[in-house]
Backbone bond lengths (Angstrom), bond angles and torsions (degrees), N, CA, C in turn:
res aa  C-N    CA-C-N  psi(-1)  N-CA   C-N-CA  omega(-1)  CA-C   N-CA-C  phi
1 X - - - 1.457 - - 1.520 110.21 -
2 X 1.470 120.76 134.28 1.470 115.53 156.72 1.154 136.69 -28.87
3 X 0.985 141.12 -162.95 1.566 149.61 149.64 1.757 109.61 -92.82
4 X 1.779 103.67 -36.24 1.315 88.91 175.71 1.764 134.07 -75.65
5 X 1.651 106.79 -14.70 1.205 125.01 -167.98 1.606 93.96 -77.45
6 X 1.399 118.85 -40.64 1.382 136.12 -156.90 1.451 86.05 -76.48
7 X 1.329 140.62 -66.79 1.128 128.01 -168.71 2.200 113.96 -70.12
8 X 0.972 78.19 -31.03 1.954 79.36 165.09 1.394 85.95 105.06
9 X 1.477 125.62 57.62 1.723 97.63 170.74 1.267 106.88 -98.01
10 X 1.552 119.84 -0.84 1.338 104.08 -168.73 1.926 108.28 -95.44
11 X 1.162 78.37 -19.31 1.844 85.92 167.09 1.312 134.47 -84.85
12 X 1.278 105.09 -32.23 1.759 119.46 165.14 1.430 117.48 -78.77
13 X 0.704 155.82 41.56 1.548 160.51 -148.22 1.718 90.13 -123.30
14 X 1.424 108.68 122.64 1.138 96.48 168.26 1.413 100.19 -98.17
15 X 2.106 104.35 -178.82 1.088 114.86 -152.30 1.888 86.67 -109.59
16 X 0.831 133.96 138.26 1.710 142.34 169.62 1.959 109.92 -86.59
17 X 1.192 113.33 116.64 1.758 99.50 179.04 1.813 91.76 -120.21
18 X 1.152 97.40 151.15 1.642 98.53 167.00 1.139 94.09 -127.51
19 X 1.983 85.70 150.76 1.642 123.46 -168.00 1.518 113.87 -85.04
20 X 0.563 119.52 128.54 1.680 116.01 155.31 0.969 126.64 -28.75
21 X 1.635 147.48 102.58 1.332 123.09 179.38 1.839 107.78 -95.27
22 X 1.340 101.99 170.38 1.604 113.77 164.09 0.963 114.71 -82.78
23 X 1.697 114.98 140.99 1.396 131.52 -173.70 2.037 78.08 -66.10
24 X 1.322 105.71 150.02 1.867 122.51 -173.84 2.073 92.54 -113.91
25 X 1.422 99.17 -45.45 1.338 108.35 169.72 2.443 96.19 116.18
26 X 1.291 104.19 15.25 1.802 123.02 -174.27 1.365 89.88 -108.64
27 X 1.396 127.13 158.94 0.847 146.56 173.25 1.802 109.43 -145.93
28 X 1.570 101.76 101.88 1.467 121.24 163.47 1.441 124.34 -47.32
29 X 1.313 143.28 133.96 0.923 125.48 157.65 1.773 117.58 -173.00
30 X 0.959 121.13 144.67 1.593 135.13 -153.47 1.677 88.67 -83.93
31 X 1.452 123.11 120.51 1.459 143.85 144.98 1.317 132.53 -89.77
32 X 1.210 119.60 115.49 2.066 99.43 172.54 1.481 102.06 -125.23
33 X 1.485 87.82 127.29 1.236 111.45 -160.47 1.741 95.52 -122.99
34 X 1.379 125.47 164.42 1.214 110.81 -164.52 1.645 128.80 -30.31
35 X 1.035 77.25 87.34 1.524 94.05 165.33 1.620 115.38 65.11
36 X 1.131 124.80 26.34 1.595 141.51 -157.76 1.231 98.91 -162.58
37 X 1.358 103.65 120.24 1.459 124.55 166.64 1.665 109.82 -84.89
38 X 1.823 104.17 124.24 1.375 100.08 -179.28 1.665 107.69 -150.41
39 X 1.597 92.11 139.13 2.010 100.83 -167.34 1.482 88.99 -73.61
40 X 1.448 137.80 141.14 0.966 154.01 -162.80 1.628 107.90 -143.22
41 X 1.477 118.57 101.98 1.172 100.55 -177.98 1.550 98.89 -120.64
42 X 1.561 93.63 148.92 1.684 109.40 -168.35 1.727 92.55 -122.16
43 X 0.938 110.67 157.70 1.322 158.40 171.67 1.465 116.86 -61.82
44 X 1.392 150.13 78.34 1.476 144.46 -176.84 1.389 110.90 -39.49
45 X 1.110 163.12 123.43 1.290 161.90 -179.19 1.740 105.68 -125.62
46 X 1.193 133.65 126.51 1.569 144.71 174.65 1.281 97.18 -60.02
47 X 1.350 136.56 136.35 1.504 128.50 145.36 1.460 107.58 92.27
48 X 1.431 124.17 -18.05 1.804 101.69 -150.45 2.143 70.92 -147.92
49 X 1.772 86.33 148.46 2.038 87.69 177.09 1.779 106.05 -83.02
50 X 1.151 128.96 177.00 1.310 138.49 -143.52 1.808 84.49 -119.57
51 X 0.984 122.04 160.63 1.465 125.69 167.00 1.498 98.52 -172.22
52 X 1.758 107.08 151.51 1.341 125.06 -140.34 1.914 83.13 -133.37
53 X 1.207 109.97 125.79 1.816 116.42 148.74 1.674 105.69 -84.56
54 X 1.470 79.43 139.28 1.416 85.91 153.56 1.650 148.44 -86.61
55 X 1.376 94.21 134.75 1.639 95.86 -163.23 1.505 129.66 -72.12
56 X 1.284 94.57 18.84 1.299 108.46 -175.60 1.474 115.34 -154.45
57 X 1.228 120.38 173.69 1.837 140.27 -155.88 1.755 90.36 -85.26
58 X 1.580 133.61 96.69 1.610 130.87 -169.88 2.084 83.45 -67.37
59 X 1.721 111.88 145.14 1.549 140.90 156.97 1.855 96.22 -23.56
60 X 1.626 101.52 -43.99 1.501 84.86 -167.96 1.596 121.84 -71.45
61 X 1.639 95.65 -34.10 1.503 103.83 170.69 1.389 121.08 -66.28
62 X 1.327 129.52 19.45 1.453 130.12 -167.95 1.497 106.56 -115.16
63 X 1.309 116.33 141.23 1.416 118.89 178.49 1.742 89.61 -98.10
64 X 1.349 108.20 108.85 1.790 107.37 166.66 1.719 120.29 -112.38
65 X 1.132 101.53 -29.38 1.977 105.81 165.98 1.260 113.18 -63.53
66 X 1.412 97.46 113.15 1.651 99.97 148.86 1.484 132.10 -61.71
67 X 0.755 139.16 -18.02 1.162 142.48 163.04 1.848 127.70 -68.89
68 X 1.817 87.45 -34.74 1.683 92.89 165.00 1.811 107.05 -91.91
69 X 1.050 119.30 -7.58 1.578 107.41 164.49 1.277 120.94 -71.26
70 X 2.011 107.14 -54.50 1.783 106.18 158.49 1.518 119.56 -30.69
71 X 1.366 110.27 -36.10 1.355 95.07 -162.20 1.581 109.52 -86.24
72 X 1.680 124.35 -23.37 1.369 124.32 174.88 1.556 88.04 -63.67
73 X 1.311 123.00 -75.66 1.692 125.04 -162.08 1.607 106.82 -23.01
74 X 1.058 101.14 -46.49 1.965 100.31 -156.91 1.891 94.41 -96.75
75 X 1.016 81.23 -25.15 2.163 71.70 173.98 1.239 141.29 -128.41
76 X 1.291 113.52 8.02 1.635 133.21 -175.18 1.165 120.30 -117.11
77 X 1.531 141.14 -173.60 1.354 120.00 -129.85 1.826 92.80 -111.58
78 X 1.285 106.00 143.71 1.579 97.04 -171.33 2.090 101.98 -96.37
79 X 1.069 106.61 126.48 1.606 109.16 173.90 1.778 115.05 -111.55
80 X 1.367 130.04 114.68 1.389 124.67 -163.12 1.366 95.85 -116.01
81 X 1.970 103.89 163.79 1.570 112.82 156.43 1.288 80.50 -155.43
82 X 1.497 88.30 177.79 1.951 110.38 171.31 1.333 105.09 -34.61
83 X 1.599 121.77 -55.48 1.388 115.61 -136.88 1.908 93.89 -112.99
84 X 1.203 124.32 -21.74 1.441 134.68 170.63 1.197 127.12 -134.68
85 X 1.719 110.60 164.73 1.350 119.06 168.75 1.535 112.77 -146.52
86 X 1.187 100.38 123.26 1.735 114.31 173.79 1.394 113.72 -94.68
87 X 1.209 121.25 147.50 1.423 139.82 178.96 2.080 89.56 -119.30
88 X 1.709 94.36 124.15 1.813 87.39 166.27 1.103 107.06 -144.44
89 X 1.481 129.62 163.20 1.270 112.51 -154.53 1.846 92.69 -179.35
90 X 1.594 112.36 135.06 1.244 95.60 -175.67 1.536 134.38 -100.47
91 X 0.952 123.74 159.58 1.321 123.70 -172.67 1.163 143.16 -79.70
92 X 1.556 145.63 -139.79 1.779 131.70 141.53 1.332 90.48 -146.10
93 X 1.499 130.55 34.06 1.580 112.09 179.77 1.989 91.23 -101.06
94 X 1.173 100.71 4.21 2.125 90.35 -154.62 1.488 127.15 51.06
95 X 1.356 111.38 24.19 1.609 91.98 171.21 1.723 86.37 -135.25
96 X 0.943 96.15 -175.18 2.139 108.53 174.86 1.446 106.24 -117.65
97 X 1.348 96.17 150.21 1.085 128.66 -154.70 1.703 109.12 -132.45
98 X 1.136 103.87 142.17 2.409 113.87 -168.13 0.973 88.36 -123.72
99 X 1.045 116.99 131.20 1.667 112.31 134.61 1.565 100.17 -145.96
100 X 1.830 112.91 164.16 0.790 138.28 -136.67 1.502 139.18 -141.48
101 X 1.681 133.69 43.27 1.454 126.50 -151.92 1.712 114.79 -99.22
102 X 1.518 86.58 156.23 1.647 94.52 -171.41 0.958 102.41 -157.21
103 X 2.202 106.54 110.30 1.569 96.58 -178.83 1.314 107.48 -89.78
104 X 1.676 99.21 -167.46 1.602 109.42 -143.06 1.690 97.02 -99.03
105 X 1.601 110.08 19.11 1.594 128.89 157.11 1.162 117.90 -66.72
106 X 1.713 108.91 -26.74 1.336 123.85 -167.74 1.747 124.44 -69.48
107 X 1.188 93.84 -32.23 1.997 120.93 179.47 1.087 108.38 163.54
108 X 1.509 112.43 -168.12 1.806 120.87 156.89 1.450 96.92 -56.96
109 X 1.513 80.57 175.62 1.666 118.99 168.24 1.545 98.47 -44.87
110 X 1.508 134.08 -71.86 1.392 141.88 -170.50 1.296 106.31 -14.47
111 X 1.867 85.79 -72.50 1.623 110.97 -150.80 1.897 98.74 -85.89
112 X 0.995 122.98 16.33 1.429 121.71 176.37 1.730 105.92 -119.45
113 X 1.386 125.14 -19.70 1.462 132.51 170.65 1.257 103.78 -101.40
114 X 1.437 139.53 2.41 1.551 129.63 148.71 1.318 124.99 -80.26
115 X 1.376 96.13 -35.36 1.581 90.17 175.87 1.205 100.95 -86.49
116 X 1.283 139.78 -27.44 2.203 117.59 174.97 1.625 92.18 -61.57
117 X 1.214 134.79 -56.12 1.598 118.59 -174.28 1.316 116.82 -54.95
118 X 1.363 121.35 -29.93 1.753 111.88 176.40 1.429 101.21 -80.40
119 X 1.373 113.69 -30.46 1.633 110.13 172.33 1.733 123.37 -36.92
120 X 1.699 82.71 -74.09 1.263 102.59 -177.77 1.669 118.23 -65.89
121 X 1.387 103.33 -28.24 1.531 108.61 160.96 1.767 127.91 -25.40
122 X 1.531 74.28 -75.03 1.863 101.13 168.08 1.145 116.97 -53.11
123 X 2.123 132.40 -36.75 1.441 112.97 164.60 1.408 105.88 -77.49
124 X 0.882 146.91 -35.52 1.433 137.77 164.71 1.600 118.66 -16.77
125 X 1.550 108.80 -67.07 1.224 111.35 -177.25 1.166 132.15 -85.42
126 X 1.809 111.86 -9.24 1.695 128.59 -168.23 1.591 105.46 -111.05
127 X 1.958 108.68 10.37 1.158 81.51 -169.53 1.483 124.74 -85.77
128 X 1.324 139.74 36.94 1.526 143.37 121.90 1.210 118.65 -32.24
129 X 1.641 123.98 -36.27 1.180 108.71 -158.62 1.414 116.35 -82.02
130 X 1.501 114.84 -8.87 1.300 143.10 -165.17 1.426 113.67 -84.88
131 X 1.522 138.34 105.96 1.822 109.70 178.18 1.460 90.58 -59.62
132 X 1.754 81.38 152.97 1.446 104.77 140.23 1.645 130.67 -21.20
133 X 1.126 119.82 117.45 1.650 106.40 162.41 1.407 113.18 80.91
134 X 2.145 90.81 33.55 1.965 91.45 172.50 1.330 112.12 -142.03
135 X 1.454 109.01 142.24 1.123 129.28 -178.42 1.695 105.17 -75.09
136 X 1.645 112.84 128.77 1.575 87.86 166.38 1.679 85.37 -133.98
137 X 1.307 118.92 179.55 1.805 135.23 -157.75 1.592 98.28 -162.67
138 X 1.100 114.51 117.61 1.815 114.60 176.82 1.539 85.23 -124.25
139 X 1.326 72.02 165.44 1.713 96.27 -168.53 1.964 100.58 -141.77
140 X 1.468 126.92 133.44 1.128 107.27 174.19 1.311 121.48 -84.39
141 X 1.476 133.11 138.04 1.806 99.88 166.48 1.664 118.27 -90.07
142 X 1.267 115.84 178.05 1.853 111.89 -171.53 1.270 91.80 -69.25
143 X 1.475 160.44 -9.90 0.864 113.72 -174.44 2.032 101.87 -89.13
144 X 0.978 110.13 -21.59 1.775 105.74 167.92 1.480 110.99 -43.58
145 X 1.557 114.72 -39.57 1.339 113.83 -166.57 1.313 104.43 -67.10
146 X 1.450 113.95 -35.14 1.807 104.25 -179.62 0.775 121.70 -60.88
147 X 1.632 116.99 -38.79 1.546 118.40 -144.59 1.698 95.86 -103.65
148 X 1.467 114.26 -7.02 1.549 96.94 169.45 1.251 153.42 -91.49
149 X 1.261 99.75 6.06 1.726 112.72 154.37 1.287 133.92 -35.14
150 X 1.451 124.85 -59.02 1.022 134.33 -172.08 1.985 102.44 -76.48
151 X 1.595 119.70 -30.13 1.460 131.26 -163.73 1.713 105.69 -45.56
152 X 1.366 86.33 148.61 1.527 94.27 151.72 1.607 110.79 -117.79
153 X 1.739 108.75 174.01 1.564 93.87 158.95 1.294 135.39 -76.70
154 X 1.020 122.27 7.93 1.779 118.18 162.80 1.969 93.03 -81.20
155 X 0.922 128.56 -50.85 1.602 107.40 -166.64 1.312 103.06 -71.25
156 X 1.531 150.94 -20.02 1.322 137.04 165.04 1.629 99.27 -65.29
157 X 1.195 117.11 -44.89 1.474 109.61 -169.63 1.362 112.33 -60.61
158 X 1.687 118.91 -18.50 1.298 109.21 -169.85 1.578 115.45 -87.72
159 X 1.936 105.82 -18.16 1.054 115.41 -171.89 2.007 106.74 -85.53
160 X 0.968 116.42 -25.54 1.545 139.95 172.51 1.391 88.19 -58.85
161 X 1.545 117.67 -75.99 1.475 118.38 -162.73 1.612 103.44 -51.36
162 X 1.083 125.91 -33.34 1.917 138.71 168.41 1.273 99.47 -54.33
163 X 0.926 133.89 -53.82 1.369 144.43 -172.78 1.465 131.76 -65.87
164 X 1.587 92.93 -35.94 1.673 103.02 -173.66 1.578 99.30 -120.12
165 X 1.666 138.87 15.52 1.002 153.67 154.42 1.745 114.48 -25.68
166 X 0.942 124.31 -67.69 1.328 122.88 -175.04 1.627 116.22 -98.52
167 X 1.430 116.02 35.35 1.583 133.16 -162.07 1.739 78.95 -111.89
168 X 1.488 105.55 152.93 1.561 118.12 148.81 1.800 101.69 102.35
């Protein structure tokens, strides 16, 4: 005899049934959108089609070259507060562009990838406030690093909104 017969796996096996669910009135469904797979749930609407934002910052809106960040840093317009500093500077693609650094002075890993998501959060949702066809680059200073422990994202957003006040 096996080991598996001996232990009974072929007899104990349970059986799995699925339930029926209730129509909720959402509709689930798998999108890939640059290059990121994302569950997107929309809303049933009578009469009119459903359309989904994206929940996240699209590859194009991302500043990822180093070489095009050097180039905002050393030549584009510098904007400061207590707690940040942006470099912005415009572009020729017409759309805007985030980007985002935080050295590893800042905290762990955790507390240094929450604040780029509340970062990037905030261009996500403000991006009106931005013309067309701009690069922006934040930078945190240490004193953000202290004081963000206790934060939520409405108080980064309020200090961002301080920040990006006289932009647009």
């Amino acid at each position: 005899k096996t080991y598996k017969e001996v232990a009974g796996y072929e007899e104990n096996i349970p059986t799995v049934t699925q339930e029926k669910k209730e129509h909720t009135g959402f509709l689930a469904r798998k999108k890939t959108t640059g290059g990121r797979r994302v569950l997107a749930v929309e809303e049933e609407k009578e009469g009119s089609e459903s359309h989904s934002e994206h929940a996240f910052v699209l590859k194009a809106e991302r500043l990822r070259l180093n070489s095009r960040i050097k180039d905002i840093v050393q030549t584009g317009r510098i904007i400061q507060t207590a707690d940040f500093i942006a470099f912005i500077k415009r572009n020729e693609m017409g759309r805007s562009r985030f980007g985002i650094s935080v050295k590893k002075k800042f905290g762990n890993a955790v507390k240094r990838n929450r604040f780029k998501r509340y970062c990037r959060e905030f261009f996500r949702l403000n991006k009106n406030r931005f013309p067309n066809g701009t690069d922006v680059f934040v930078l945190p200073r240490k004193r953000m690093s202290k004081k963000f422990d206790g934060m939520r994202y409405r108080d980064i957003a309020d200090h961002l909104e301080e920040l990006f006040k006289g932009l647009a």
